[in-house]
PDB file of N, CA, C and O in Angstrom:
ATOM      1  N   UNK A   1      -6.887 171.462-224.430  1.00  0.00           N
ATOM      2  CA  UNK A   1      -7.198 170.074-224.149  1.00  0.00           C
ATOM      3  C   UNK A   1      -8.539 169.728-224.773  1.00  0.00           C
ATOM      4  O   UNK A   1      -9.499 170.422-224.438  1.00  0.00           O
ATOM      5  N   UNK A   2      -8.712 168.782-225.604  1.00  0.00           N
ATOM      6  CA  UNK A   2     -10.041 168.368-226.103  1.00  0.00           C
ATOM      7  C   UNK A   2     -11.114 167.819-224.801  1.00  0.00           C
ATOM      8  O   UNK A   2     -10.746 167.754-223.628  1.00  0.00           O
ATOM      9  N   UNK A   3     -12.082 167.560-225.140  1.00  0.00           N
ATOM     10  CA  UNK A   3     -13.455 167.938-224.199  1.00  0.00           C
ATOM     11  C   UNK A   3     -13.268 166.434-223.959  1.00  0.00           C
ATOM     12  O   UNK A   3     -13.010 165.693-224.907  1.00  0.00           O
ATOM     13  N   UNK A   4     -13.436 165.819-222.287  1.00  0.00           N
ATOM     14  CA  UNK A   4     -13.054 165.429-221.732  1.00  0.00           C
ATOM     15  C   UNK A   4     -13.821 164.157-222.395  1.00  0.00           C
ATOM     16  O   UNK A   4     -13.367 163.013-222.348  1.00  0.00           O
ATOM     17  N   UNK A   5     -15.181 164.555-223.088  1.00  0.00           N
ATOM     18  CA  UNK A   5     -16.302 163.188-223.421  1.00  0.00           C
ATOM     19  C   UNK A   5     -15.231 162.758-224.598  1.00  0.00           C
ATOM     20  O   UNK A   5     -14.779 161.617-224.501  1.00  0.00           O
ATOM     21  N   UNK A   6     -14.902 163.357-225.413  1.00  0.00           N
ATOM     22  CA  UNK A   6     -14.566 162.937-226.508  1.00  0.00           C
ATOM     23  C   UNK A   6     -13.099 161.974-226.418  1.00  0.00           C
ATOM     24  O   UNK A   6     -12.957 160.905-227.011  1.00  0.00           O
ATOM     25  N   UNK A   7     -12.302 162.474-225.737  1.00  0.00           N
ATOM     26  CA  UNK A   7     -11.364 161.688-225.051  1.00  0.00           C
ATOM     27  C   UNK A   7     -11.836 159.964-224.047  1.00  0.00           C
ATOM     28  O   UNK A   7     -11.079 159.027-223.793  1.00  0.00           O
ATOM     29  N   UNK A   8     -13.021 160.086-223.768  1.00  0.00           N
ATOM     30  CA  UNK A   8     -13.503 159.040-223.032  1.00  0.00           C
ATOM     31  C   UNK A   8     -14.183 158.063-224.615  1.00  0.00           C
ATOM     32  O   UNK A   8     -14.101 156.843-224.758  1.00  0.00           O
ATOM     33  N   UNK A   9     -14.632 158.766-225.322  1.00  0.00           N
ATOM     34  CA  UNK A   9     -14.963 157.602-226.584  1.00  0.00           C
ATOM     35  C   UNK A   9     -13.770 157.216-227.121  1.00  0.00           C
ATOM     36  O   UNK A   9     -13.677 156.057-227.524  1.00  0.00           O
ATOM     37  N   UNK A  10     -12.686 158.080-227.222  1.00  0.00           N
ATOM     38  CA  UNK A  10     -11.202 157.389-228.130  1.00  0.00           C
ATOM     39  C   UNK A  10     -10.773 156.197-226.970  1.00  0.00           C
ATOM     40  O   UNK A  10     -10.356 155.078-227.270  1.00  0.00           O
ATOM     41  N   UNK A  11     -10.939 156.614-225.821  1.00  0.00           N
ATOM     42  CA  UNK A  11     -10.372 155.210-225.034  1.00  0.00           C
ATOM     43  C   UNK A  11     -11.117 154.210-224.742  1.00  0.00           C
ATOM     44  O   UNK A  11     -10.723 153.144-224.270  1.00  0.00           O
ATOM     45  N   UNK A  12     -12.752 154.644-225.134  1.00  0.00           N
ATOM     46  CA  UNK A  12     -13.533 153.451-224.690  1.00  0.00           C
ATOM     47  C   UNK A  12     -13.094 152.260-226.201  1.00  0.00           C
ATOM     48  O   UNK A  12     -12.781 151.075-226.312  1.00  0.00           O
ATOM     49  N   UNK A  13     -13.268 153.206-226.958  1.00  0.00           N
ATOM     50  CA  UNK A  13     -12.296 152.412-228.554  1.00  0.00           C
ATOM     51  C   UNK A  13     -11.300 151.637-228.581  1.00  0.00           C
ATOM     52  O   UNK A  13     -11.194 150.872-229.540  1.00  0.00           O
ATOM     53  N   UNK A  14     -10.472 151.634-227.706  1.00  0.00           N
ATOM     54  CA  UNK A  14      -8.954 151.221-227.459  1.00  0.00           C
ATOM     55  C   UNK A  14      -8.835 150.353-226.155  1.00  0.00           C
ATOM     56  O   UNK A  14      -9.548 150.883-225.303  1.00  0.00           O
ATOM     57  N   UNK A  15      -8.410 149.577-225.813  1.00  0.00           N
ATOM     58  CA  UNK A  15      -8.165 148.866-224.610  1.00  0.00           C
ATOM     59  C   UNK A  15      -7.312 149.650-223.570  1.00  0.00           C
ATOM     60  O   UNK A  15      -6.219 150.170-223.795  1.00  0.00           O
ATOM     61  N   UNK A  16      -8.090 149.647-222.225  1.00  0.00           N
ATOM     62  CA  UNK A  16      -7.869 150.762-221.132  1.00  0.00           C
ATOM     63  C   UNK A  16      -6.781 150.461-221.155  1.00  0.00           C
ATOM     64  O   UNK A  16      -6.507 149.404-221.722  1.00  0.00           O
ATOM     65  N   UNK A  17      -5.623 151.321-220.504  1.00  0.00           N
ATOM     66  CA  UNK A  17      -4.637 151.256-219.915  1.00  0.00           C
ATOM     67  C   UNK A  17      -4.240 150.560-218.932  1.00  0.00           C
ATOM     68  O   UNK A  17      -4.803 150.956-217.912  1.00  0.00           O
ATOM     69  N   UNK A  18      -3.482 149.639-218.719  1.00  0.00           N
ATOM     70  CA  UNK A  18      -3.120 149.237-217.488  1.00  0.00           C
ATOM     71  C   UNK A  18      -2.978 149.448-215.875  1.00  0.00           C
ATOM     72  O   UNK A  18      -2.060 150.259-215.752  1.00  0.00           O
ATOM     73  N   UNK A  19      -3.388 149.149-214.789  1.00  0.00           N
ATOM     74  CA  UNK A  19      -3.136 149.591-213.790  1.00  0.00           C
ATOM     75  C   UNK A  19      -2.057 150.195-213.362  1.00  0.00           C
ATOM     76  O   UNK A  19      -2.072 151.141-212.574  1.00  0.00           O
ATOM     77  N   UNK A  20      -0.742 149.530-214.007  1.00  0.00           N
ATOM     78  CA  UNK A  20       0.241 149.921-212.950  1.00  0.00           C
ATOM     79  C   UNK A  20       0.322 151.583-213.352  1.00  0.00           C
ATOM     80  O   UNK A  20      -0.076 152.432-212.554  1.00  0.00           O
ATOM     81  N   UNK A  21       0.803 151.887-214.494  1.00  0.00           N
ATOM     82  CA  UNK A  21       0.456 152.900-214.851  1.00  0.00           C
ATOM     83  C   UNK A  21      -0.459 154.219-214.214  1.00  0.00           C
ATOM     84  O   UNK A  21       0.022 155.318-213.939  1.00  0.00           O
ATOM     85  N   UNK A  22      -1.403 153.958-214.109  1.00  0.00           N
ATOM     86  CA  UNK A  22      -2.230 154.769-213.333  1.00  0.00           C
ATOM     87  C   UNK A  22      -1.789 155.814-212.503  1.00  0.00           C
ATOM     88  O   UNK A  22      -2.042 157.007-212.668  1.00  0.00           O
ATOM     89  N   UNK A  23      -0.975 155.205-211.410  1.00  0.00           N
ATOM     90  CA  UNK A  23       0.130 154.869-210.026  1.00  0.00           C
ATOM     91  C   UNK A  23       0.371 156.615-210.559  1.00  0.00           C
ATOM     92  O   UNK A  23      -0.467 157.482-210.313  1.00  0.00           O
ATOM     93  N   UNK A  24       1.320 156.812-211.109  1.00  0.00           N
ATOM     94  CA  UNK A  24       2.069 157.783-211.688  1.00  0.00           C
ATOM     95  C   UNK A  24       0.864 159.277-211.634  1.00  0.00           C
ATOM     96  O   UNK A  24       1.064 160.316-211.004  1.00  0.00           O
ATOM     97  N   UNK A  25      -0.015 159.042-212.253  1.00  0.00           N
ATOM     98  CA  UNK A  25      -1.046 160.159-213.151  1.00  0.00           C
ATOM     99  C   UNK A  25      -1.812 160.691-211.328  1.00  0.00           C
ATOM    100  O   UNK A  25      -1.722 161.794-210.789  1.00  0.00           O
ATOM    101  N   UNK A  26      -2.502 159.437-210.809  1.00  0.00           N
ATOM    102  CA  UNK A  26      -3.009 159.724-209.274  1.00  0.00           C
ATOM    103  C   UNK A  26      -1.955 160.345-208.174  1.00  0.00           C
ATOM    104  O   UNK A  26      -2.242 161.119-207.260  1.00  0.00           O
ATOM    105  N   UNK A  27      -0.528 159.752-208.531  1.00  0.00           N
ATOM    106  CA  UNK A  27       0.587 160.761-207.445  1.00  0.00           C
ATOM    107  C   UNK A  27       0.345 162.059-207.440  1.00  0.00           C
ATOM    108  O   UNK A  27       0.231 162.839-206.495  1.00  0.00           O
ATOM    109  N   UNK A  28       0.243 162.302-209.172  1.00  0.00           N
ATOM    110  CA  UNK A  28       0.608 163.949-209.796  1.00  0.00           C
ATOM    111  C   UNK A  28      -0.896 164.670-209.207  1.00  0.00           C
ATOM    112  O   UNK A  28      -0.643 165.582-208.420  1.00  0.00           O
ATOM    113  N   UNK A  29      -2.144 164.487-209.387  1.00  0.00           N
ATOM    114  CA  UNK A  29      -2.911 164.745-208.866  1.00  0.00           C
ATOM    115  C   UNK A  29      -3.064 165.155-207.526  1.00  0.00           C
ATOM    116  O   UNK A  29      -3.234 166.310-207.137  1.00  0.00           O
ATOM    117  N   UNK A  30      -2.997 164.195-206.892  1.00  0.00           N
ATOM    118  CA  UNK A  30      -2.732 164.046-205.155  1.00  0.00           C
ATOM    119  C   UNK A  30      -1.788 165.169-205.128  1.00  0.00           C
ATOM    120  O   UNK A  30      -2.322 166.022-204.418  1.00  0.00           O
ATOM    121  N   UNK A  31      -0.936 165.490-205.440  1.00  0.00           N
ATOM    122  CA  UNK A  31       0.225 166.786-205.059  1.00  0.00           C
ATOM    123  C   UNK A  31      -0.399 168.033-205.369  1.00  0.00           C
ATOM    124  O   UNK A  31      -0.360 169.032-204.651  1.00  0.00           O
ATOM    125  N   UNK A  32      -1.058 167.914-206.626  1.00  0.00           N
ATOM    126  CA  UNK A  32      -1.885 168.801-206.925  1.00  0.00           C
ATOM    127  C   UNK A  32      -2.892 169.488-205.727  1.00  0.00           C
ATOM    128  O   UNK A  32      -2.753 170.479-205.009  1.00  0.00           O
ATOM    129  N   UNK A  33      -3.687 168.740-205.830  1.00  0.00           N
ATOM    130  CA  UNK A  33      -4.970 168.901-204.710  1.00  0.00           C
ATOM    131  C   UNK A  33      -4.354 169.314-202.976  1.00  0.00           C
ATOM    132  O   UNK A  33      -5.029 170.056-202.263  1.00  0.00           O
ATOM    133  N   UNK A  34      -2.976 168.697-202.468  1.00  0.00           N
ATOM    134  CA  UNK A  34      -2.190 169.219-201.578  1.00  0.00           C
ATOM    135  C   UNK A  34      -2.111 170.373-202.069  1.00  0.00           C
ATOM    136  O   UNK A  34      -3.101 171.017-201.720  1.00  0.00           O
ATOM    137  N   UNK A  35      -1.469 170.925-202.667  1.00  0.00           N
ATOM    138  CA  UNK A  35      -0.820 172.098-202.844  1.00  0.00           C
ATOM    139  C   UNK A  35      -2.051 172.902-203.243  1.00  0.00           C
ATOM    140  O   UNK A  35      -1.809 173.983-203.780  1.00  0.00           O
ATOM    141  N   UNK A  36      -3.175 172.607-203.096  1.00  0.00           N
ATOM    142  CA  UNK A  36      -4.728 173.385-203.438  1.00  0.00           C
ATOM    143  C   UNK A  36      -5.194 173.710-202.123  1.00  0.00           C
ATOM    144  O   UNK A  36      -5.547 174.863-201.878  1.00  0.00           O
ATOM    145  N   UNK A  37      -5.232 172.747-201.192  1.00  0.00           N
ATOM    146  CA  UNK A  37      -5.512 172.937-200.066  1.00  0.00           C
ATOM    147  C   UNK A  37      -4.740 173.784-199.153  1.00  0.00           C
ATOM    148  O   UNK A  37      -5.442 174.466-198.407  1.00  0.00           O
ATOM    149  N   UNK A  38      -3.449 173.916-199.021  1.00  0.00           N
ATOM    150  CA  UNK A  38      -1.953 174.541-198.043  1.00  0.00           C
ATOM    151  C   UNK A  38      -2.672 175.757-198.331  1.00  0.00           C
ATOM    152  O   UNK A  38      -3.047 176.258-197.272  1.00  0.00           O
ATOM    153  N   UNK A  39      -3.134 176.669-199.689  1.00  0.00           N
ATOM    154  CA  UNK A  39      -3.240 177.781-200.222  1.00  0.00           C
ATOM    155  C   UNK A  39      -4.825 178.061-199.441  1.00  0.00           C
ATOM    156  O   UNK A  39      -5.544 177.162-199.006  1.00  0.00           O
ATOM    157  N   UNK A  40      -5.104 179.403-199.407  1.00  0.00           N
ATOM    158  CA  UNK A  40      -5.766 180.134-198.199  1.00  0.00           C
ATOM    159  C   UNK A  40      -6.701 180.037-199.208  1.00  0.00           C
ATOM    160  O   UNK A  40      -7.436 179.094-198.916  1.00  0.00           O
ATOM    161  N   UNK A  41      -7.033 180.528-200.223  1.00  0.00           N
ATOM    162  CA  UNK A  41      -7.490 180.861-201.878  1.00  0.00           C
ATOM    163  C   UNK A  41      -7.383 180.102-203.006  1.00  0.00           C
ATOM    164  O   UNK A  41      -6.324 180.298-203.604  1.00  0.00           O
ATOM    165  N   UNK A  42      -8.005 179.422-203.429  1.00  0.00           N
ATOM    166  CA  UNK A  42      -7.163 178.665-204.702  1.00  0.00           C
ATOM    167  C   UNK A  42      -7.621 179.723-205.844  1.00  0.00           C
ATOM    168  O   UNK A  42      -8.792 180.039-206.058  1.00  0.00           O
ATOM    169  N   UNK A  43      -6.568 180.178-206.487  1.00  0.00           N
ATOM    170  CA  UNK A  43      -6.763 181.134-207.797  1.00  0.00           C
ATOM    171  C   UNK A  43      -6.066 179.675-208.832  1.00  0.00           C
ATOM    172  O   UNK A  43      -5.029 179.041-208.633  1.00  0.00           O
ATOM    173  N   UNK A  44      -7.125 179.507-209.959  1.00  0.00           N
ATOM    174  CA  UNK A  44      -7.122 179.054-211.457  1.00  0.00           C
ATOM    175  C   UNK A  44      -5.715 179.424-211.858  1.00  0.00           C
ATOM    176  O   UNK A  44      -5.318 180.550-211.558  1.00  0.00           O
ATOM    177  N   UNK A  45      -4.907 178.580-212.518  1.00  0.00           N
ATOM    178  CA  UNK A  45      -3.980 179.055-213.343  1.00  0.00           C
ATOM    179  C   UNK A  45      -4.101 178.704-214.897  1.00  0.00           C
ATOM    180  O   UNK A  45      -3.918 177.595-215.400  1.00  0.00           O
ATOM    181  N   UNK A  46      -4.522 180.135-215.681  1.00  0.00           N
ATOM    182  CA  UNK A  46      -4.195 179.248-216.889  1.00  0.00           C
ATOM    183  C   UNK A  46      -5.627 178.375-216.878  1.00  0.00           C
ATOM    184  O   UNK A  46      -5.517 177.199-217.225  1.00  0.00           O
ATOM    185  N   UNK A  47      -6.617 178.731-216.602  1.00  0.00           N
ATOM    186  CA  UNK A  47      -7.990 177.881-217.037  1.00  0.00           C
ATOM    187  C   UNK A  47      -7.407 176.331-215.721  1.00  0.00           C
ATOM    188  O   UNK A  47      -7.912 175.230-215.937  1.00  0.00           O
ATOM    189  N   UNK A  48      -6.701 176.430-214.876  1.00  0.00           N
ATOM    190  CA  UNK A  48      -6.442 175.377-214.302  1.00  0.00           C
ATOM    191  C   UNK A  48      -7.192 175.332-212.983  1.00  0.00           C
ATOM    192  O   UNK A  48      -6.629 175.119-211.909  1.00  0.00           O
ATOM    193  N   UNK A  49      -8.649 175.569-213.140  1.00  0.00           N
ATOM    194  CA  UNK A  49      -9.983 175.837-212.236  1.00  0.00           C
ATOM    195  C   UNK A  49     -10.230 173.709-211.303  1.00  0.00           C
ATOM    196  O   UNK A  49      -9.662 172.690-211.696  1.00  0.00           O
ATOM    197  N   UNK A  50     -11.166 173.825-210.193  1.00  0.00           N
ATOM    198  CA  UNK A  50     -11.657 172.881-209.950  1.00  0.00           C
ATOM    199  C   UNK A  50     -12.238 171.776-210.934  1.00  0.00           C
ATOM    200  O   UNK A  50     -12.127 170.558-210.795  1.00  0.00           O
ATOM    201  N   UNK A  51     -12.753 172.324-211.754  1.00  0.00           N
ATOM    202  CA  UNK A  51     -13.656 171.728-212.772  1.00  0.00           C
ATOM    203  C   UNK A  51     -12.611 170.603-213.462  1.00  0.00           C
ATOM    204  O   UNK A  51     -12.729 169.405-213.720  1.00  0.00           O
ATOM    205  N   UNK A  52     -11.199 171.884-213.683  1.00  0.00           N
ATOM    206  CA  UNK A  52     -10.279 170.745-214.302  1.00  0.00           C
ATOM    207  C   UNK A  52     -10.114 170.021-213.899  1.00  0.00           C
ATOM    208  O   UNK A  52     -10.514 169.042-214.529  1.00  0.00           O
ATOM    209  N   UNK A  53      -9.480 169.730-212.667  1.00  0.00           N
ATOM    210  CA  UNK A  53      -8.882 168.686-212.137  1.00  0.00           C
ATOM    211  C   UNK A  53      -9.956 167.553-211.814  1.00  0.00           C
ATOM    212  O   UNK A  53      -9.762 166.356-211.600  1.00  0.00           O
ATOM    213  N   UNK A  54     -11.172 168.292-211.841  1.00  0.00           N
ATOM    214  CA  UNK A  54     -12.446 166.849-211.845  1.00  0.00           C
ATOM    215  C   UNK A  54     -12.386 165.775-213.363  1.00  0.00           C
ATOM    216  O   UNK A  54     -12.650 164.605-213.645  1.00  0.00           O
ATOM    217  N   UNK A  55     -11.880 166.987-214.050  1.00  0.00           N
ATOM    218  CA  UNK A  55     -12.424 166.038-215.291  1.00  0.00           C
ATOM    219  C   UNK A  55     -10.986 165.212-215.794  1.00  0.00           C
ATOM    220  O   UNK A  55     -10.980 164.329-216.651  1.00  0.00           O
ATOM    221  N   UNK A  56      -9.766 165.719-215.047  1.00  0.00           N
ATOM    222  CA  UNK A  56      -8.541 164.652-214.441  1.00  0.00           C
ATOM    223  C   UNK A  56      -8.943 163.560-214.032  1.00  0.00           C
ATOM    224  O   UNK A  56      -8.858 162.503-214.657  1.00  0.00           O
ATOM    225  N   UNK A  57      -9.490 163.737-212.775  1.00  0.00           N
ATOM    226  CA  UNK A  57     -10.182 162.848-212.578  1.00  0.00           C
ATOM    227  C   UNK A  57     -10.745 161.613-213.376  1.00  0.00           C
ATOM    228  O   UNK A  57     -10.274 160.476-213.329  1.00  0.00           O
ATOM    229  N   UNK A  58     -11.786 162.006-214.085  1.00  0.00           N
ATOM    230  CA  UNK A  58     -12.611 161.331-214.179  1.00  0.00           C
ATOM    231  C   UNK A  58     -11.702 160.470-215.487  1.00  0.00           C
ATOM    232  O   UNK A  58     -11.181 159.370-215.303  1.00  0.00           O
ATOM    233  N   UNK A  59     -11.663 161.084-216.546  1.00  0.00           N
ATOM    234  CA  UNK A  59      -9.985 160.641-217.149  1.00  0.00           C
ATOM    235  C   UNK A  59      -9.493 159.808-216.528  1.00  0.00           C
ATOM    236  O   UNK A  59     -10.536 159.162-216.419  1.00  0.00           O
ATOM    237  N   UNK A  60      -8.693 159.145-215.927  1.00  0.00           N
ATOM    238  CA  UNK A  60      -8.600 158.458-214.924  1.00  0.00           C
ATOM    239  C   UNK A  60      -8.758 157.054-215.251  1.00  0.00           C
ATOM    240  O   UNK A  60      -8.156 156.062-215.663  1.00  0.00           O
ATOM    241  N   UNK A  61     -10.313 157.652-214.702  1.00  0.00           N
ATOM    242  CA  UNK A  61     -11.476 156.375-214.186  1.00  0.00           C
ATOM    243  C   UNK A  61     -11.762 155.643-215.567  1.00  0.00           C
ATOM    244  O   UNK A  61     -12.043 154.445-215.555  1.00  0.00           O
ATOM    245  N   UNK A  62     -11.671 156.593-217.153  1.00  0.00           N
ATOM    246  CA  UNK A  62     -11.947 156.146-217.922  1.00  0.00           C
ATOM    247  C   UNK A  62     -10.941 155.523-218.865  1.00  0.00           C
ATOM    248  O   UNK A  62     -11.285 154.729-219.740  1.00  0.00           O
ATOM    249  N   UNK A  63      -9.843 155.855-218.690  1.00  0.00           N
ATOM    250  CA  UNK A  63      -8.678 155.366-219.205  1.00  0.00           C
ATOM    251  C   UNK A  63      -7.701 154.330-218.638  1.00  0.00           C
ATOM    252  O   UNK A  63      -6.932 153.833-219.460  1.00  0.00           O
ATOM    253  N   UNK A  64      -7.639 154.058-217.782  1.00  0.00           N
ATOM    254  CA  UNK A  64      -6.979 152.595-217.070  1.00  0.00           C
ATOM    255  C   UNK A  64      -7.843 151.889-216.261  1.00  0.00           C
ATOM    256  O   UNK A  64      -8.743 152.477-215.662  1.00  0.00           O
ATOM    257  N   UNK A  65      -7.610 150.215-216.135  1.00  0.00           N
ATOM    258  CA  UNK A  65      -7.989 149.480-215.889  1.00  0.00           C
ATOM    259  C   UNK A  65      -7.353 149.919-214.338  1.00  0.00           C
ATOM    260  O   UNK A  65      -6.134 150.006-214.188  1.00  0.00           O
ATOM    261  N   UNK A  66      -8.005 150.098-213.572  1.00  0.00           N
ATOM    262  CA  UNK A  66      -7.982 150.252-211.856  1.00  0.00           C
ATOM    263  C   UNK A  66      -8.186 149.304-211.091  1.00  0.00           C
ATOM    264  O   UNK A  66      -8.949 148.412-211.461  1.00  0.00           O
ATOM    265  N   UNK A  67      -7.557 149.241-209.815  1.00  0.00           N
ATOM    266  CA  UNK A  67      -7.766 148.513-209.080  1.00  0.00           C
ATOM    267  C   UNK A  67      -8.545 149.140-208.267  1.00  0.00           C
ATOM    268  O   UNK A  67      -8.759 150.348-208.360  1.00  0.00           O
ATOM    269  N   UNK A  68      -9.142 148.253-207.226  1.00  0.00           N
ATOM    270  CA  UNK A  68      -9.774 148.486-205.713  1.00  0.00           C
ATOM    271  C   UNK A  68      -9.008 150.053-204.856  1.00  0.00           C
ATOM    272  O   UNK A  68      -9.755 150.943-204.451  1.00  0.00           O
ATOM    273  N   UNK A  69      -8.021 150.112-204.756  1.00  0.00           N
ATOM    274  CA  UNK A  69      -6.893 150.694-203.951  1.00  0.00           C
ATOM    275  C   UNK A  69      -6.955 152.007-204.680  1.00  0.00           C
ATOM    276  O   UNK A  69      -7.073 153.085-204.097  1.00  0.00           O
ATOM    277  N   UNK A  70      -6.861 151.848-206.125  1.00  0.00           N
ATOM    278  CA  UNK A  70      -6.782 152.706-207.116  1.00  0.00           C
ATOM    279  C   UNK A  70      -8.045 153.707-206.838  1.00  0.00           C
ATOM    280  O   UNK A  70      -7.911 154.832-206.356  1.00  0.00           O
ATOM    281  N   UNK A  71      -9.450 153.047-207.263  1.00  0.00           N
ATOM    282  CA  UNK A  71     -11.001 153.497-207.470  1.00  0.00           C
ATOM    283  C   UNK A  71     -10.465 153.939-205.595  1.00  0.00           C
ATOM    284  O   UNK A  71     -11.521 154.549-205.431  1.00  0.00           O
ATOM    285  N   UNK A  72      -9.962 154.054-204.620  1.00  0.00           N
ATOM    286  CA  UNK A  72     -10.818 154.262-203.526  1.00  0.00           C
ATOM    287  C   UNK A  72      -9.397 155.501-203.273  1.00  0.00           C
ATOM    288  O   UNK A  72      -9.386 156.213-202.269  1.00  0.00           O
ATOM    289  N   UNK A  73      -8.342 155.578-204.288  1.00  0.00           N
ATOM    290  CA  UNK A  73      -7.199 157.320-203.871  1.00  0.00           C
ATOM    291  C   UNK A  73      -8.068 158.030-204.642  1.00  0.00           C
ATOM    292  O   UNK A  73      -8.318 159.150-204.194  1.00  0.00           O
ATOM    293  N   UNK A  74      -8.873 157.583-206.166  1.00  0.00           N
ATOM    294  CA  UNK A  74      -9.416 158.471-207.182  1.00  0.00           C
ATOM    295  C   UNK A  74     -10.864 159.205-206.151  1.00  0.00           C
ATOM    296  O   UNK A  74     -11.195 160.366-206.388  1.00  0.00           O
ATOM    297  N   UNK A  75     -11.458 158.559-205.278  1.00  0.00           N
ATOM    298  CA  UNK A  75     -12.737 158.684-204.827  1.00  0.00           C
ATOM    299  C   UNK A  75     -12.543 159.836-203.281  1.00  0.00           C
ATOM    300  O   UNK A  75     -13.327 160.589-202.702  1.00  0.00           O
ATOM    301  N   UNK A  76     -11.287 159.513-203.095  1.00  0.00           N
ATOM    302  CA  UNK A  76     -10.614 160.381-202.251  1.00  0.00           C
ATOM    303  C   UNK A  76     -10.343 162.162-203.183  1.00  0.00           C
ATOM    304  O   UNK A  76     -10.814 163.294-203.080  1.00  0.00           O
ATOM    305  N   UNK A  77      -9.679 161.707-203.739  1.00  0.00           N
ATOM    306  CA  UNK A  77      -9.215 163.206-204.636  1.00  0.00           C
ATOM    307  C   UNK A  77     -10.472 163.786-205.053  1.00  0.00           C
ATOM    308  O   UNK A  77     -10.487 165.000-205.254  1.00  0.00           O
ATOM    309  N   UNK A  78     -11.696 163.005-205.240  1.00  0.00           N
ATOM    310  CA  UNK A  78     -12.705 163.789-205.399  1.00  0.00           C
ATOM    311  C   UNK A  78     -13.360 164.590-204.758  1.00  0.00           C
ATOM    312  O   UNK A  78     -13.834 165.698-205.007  1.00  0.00           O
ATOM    313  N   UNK A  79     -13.344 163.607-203.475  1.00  0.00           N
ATOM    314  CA  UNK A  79     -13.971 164.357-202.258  1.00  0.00           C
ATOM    315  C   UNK A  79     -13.012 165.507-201.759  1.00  0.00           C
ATOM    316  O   UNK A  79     -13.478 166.465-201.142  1.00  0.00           O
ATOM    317  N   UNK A  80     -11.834 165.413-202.000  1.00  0.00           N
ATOM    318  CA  UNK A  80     -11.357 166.338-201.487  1.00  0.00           C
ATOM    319  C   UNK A  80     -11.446 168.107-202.464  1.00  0.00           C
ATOM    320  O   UNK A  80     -11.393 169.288-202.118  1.00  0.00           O
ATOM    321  N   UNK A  81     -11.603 167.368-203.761  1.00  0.00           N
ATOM    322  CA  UNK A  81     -12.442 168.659-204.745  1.00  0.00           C
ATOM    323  C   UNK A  81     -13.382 169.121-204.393  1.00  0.00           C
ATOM    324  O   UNK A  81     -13.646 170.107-205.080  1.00  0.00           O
ATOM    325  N   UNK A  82     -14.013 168.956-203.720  1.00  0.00           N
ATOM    326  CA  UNK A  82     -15.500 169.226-203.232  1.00  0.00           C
ATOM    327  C   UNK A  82     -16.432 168.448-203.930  1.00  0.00           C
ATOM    328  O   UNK A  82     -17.631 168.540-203.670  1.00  0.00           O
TER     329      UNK A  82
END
């Protein structure tokens, strides 16, 4: 996966993505971070560490136009990253 900054300049270049959209990418996450928590241990898969899923995250925030509802599941999944 290319480095998360460099991905945030190709989209600051391009007109964000749409909200509805979003919807989809924050489900997959959210299941994610469930299925992080159920586990006693979270072991990395595959470089698939905390760090990643922050910079999922933040991806996100930088690639679609969000709503209110949106900015406050993304602000959730964070906190729940630690």
């Amino acid at each position: 996966m290319k480095n998360p900054t460099q991905l945030g300049a190709v989209v600051s270049r391009a007109k964000a993505r749409p909200s509805r959209l979003a919807d989809a990418e924050l489900d997959h996450l959210e299941k994610v971070v469930r299925l992080m928590a159920r586990a006693d241990t979270y072991t990395s898969i595959h470089g698939l560490d905390i760090a990643y899923w922050r910079r999922r995250v933040a991806l996100i925030e930088s690639s679609f136009e969000l709503l209110p509802i949106q900015r406050s599941r993304m602000k959730a999944l964070l906190a729940s990253l630690g």
